[in-house]
Each structure stands twice: as structure tokens, then as C-alpha cells.
N, C-alpha and C positions, 0 to 999 in steps of 0.2 A: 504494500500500500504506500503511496507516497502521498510527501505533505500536500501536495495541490491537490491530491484526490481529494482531503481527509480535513482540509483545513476551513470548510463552507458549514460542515459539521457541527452539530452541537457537543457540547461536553458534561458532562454529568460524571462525580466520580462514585458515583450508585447506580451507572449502568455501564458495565464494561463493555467496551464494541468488541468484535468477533477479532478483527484483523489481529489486534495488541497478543493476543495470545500463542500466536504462534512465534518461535523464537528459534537463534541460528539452527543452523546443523547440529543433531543433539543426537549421539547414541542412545539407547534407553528412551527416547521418545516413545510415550505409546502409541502416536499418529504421526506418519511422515507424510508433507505435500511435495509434491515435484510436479513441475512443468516440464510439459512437453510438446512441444509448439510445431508438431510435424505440419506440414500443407501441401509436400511438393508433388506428393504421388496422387492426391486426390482426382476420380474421376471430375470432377466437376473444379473448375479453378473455385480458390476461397482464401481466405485472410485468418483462417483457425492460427495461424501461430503468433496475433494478437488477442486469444483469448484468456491464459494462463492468466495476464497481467489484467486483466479486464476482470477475473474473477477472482483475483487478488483483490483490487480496490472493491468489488463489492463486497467483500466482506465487513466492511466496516459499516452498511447499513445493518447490521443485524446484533444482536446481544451474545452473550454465551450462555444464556440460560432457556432450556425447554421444562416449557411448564407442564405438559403431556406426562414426560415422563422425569419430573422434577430432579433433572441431571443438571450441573453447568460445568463448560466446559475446560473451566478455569479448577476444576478438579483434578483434571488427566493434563498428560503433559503433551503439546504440540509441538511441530518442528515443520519447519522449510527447508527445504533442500535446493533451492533455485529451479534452473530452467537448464533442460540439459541444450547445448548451443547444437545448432541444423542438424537435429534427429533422424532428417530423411535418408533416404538408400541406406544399401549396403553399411557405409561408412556411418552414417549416422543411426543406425540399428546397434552398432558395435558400442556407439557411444553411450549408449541408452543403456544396453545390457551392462555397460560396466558402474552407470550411475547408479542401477537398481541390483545388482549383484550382492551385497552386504545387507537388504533391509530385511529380509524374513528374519537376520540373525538378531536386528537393532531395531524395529519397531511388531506392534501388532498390527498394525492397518500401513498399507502406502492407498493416499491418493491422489490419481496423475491424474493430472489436466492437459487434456489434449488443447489443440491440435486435432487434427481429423482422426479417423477410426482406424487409420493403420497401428496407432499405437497398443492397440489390443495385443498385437503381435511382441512387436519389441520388447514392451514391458513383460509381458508374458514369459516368453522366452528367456528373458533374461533375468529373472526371479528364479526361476527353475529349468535347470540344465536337463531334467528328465519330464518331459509334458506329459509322460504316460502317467504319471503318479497323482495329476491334479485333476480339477473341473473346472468348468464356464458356464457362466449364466451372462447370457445378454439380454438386456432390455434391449429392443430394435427394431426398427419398421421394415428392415432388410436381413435376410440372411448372413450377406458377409461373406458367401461361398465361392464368391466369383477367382477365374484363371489369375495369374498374374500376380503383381506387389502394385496395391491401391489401398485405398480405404475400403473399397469394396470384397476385399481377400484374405482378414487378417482370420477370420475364422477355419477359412479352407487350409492358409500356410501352416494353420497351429497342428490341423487335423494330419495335414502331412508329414509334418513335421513329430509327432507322437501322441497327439491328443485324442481321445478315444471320443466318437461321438455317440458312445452312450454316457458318456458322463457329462455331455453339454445339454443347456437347456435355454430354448431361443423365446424369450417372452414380447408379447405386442408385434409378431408378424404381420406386415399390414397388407390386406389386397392392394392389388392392383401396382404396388410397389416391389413385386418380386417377377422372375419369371418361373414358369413350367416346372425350365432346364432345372433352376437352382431348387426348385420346391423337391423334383425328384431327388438330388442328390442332398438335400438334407434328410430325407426320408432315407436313400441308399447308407447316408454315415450312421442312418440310430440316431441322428437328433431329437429330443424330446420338443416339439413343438407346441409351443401355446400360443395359437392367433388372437388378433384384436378382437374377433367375435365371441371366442372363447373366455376374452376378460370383461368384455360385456355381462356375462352371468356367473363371475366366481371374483367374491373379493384376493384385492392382492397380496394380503396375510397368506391367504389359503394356498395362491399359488405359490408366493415363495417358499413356504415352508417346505413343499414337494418339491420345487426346486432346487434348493438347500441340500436336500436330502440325496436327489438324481445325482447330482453335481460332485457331493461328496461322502457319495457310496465309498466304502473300505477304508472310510478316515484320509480322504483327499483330502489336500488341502485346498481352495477356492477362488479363483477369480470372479471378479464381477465386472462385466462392461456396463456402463452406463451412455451410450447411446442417446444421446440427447431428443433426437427426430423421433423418438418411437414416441412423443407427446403430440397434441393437436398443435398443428398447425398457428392457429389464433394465439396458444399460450407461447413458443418458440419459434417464433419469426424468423431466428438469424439463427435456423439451421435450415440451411440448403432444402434437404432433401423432407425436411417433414410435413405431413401431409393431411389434411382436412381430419379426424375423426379419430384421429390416437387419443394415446391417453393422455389422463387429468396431471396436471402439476402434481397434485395429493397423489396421486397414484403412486409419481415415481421416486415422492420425497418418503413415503413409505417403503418402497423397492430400496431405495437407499440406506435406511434406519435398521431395515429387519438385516440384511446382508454385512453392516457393519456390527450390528448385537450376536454377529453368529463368530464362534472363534475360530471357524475353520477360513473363514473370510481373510486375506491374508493383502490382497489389492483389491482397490476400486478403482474404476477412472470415468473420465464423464468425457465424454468427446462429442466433434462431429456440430460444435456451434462456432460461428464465423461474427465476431463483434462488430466487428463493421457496421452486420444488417442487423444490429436489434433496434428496435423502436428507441425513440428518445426516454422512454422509461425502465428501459434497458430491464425488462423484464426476462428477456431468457436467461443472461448474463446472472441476474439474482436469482433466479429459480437455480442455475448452475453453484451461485456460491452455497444457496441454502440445503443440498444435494453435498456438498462439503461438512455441514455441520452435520447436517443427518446422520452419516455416515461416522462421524468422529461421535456425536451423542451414542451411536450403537456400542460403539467399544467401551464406553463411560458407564453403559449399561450393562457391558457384559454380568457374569456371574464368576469368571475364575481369569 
């Protein structure tokens, strides 16, 4: 957060803002943030690796206290890790891998801010050397399964690369946003599929818990994408791809809290929003930082 962001601000010292609590590089953090501001492989041109910083400063609209579940977050300890610099290709995958290499040992949560949804991959990958061991749960309006290195492929490289897909579970599939091809070949991998239609008649408690559960069969440990565009359209403006009739903000601030409350959850990341295009109330960007707190509240709630 910088002072021009932060300085228009009110100040209160009985309400602590969100930003202040996060502090240097810290072993022993229970929550690491890191940026990562990939954009260059994106099907679609986009401006995603101005959104880290974008959802840095919004953090400072928000408190450290959830009165839900009467946690604050000035109880657990936070930590920044910066921005890893041009994460894209090859070379910049490498770079990624070596920034997240250390945090399973040093935090219980990492959460990366994308940059588009290639980062699913890299961070992945490079958290654990053996993909066959973990799971995926995306939140996403898209597969992910497509040929190639895009944002559109980080799911299919994982699969290829050792990730079983019966241990992945793809939530808010949206019509008319996928094709045929990829529907068959998530069905081919064993994807565990929950469509948009499907979260139409089952709260999203119900589904993540069975997600939870898919994902980290045999005591996996967990990834969680957070996919930004699997929300409506009207609520997430400055992500590209998302589309009329996704899901509710509450949905995915929920999606985010139960996945961080789970200890098998090890990363989250939010990707796939482009700041540029958010409306002047820069609503996606703060639904993106409150999807930060969520996720750092689950771990504050854990139970061990």
C-alpha cells in the first residue's frame, strides 16, 4: 500500500485497516502474500500484472476484524513477500518456482495474486516437486484444459505434468464458455465437475466440503484457484472473460473462507482480473482484496 493510496483515508486508532498488518518477509508467518503479475501468455491481451499492486492498496478499505466469525486478523501473523519480477515463460516459471519453493516449510497459507491464470501452474509446480501427491479445486467459468502455455492450460500442464484428475474438482463451469472438445477431456481426466447450474440448487458450504474432501483424498495436500471470472459479470467487470450469470461475490468470499479454514489448504491464488477495466469503484479489485482476508480469516479459524 503506498502513502498516496492511503493518505485520502480516515484514521481511527480503534479501527485497524487491513493493509498495516501485513509485515516484511517473515518465516513462521502463518499467511504469506506474493505477487505475481504474469500477463504475457494470456489468450486474450490484458494489464493483470497491474493487479497485485491494485489489490495491495485495496486493502486498506477494509478492517481486520470478521464479525461472522468473531476472528481478527491482527491475531495471526501476516507477511508479504513482494512481486516475483516477469513470471512469464519458461524463465519466468523458474523464477516463481524458486520464490514459492520454501513456503509449505515457512507459512500455513501462501496467497498469490495473479496476474492471469497461468499462474495456477507455476505456483503449483513449484510448491511441490511431486503433483501426484496433491489436489485442485478451481473456482472457474472455464476449464483450463486447453493445448499449449496460456492462461487457458495451467490445469491441463498440471495434469500432464503429474496431477491426477480424480483429485481435481472444477466448481462454476459456465455454459456457453467452454467447448465440447475440453468438456470431453475433463470428463476423459476424472475431473469432478460442478456446473453453474448445479450451484444454482446446492449451497456453497455443501459443495466445498465435497470438494475438500475429492481434492484431498489420502491426506493430499491442496491447492485452491480462485479464478476470478467464475462470478457474474455485473459484480467483476475487469475480468476479461467473465460472463453474465456466474456466481454471487458471497459465493466466492465463502469459496475462499471454507478453503482457507481447511489445513490441508496449503495455497490460494485469485487471478484472471485486469485493473485497468474495473469500474471507478473499483469493485472487482475489492471483492479481490476481500477474497485475501477470507482466506487469511480461515486459517485464524482453523482448529490445530
Amino acid at each position: 500500500m503506498t502513502d498516496m493510496a492511503s493518505a485520502h483515508l480516515s484514521h481511527d486508532p480503534k479501527w485497524t485497516r487491513a493493509h498495516t498488518i501485513f509485515s516484511a518477509p517473515s518465516e513462521g508467518a502463518d499467511v504469506a502474500l506474493i505477487g505475481i503479475p504474469a500477463h504475457e501468455v494470456s489468450l486474450s491481451a490484458t494489464s493483470a500484472h497491474q493487479t497485485p499492486g491494485a489489490i495491495r492498496d485495496a486493502l486498506a478499505r477494509y478492517s481486520t476484524y470478521s464479525s461472522a466469525h468473531d476472528v481478527d486478523l491482527r491475531d495471526i501473523s501476516l507477511c508479504d513477500l513482494g512481486d516475483v519480477d516477469s513470471p512469464d515463460h519458461e524463465s519466468g516459471e523458474k523464477k516463481v518456482a524458486t520464490a514459492v519453493a520454501n513456503v509449505r516449510a515457512n507459512h500455513k497459507l501462501l496467497i498469490a495474486l495473479g496476474g492471469d491464470n497461468s499462474i495456477t501452474y507455476s505456483v503449483a509446480s513449484g510448491m511441490w516437486p511431486d503433483l501426484s501427491k496433491i489436489g485442485l479445486i478451481t473456482l472457474d467459468a472455464h476449464h483450463d484444459l486447453r493445448d499449449g502455455v496460456s492462461n487457458g492450460s495451467p490445469v491441463w500442464r498440471l495434469i500432464q505434468a503429474g496431477l491426477s484428475g480424480k483429485n481435481i474438482v472444477q466448481i462454476g463451469i459456465s455454459d456457453f464458455a467452454n467447448s465440447r472438445e475440453y468438456s470431453q477431456r475433463a470428463k476423459d481426466a476424472g475431473i469432478h465437475v460442478v456446473t453453474r447450474d448445479v450451484l444454482r440448487k446446492r449451497p456453497m458450504a455443501d459443495v466445498m466440503a465435497e470438494a475438500l474432501d475429492i481434492a484431498g483424498a489420502g491426506g493430499r495436500e491442496i491447492y485452491v484457484d480462485l479464478d476470478v471470472d467464475v462470478c457474474d459479470r455485473a459484480v467483476v467487470p475487469a475480468c476479461p472473460a467473465s460472463v453474465p450469470g456466474g456466481i454471487s461475490a458471497d459465493e466466492l468470499r465463502q469459496a475462499a473462507f471454507l478453503a482457507g479454514a481447511d489445513a490441508r489448504v496449503r495455497a490460494i491464488d485469485i487471478t484472471e482480473i485486469d485493473a485497468t477495466l474495473d469500474t471507478p469503484d473499483q469493485r472487482t479489485v475489492r471483492l479481490a482484496a476481500l477474497l485475501v482476508l477470507e482466506g487469511a480469516c480461515g486459517v485464524a479459524s482453523r482448529k490445530n
